[in-house]
C-alpha positions, 0 to 999 in steps of 0.5 A: 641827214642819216635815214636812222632820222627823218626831217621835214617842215612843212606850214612852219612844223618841223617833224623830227621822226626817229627811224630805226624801229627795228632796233627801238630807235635805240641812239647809235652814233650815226642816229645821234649825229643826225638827230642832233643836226635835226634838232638844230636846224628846227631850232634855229630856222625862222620857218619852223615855229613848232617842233614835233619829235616822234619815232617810227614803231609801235614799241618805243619812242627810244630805248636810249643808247645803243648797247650793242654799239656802245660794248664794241666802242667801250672795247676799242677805248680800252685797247687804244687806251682811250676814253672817247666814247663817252664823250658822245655826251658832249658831242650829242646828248648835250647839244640835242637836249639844249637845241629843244630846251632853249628853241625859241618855239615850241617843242611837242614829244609825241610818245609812241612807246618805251623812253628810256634813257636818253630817250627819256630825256629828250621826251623831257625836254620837249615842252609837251608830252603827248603819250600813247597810253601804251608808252612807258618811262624809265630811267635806265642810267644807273641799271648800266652803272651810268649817271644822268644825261640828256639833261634829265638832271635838270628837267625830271626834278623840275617835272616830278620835283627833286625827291621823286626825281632822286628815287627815279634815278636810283632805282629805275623802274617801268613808269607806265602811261597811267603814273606818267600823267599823275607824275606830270611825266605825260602832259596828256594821254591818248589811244595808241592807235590815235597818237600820230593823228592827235600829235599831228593836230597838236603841233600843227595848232601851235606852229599856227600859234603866235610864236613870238608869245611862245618863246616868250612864255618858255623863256619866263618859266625857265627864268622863274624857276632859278630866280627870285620873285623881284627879278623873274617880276621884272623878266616878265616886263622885259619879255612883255613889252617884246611880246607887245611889240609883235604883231601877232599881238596887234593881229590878236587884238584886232581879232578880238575886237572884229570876233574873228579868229587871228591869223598868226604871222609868227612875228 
């Protein structure tokens, strides 16, 4: 992978660190590229049971795409007479924004500083946000004359509800840290300076945690949303006799019953 992300698992978290703070780690091709790549191959290794996804920098988390790239490839799309650039949505934000949302583990943002974009949708598509009480949110898509990607579409309006989400999206604004936790945007807010720490302790807890039940539980809400009371009733049942099943359940119950803290296998 491109240095423009960093990648390491270790005791089953998978850190993902975008890195060109220089640039506030905005998305070029080669940065895309390798947080897609990093991105599914947390999602899919049995190893990893908890996903991290930070940035380097104070400023931002990510600013989105990378304009000074983007005018350069737009120019070269008219004079070949093409229209490939904006098929990064579906070559990367797409695949990105899946890979977090459908991991069968958990998925923590740590926010560091500015998400906007892109950046704001892949905050979005973790399952928790922890933000630095610096950070902030805009949308930024209809400020270039574009429309949502990163899935935003999907995952703003289940956080913020559809008319604040519509209002966010026409006319982009700052969101600072403050609003974001009202809004439902941060899950918690923590000291700038504290943020890298308490993440670290936040994602470890869960790669510690019982993975299967984790998966379970992201599935049962995201079925919930689309679907009716008697079917989402009857995936609780599918996935409770999976979560049953495990043996962290059994390593759970014999800890409960003994007064020791469980010590999760991830299976």
């Amino acid at each position: 992978m491109a240095d423009t992300v960093l990648y390491e698992v270790s005791d089953g978290l998978a850190t993902i660190t975008l890195n060109r703070p220089e640039a506030m780690n905005a998305l070029n091709v080669a940065t895309k590229v390798a947080l897609r790549d990093a991105a599914r191959a947390a999602a899919d290794d049995s190893a990893v049971r908890a996903i991290l996804l930070t940035a380097a920098g104070d400023r931002a988390f990510c600013v989105g795409q990378d304009l000074k790239e983007h005018i350069g490839l737009l120019a070269a799309d008219r004079a070949a007479g093409g229209g490939q650039t904006m098929s990064t949505v579906r070559e990367h934000y797409n695949p990105i924004a899946r890979a977090l949302v459908e991991a069968p583990k958990p998925v923590v943002a740590a926010v560091n500083g500015v998400a906007a974009g892109a950046g704001f949708g892949f905050a979005l598509a973790a399952d928790y946000r922890l933000v630095a009480d610096t950070a902030s949110f805009n949308t930024s898509f209809a400020g270039v004359a574009l429309t949502a990607d990163s899935g935003i579409s999907w995952t703003l309006p289940r956080v913020v509800g559809p008319g604040r989400a519509t209002d966010l999206l026409l006319f982009p604004r700052n969101i600072k840290a403050q609003e974001a936790l009202e809004l439902g945007i941060a899950n918690r807010l923590v000291p700038a300076a504290e943020l890298r720490e308490e993440a670290g302790k936040l994602a470890r807890s869960l790669a510690e945690g019982p993975t299967v039940a984790y998966a379970a539980l992201k599935e049962s809400v995201a079925y919930g949303l689309t679907h009716s009371f008697s079917e989402t009733l009857d995936k609780e049942d599918e996935l409770q006799a999976r979560a049953g099943a495990s043996e962290d359940h059994a390593i759970a119950v014999q800890a409960f019953v003994n007064k020791e803290k469980p010590k999760y296998l991830g299976r």
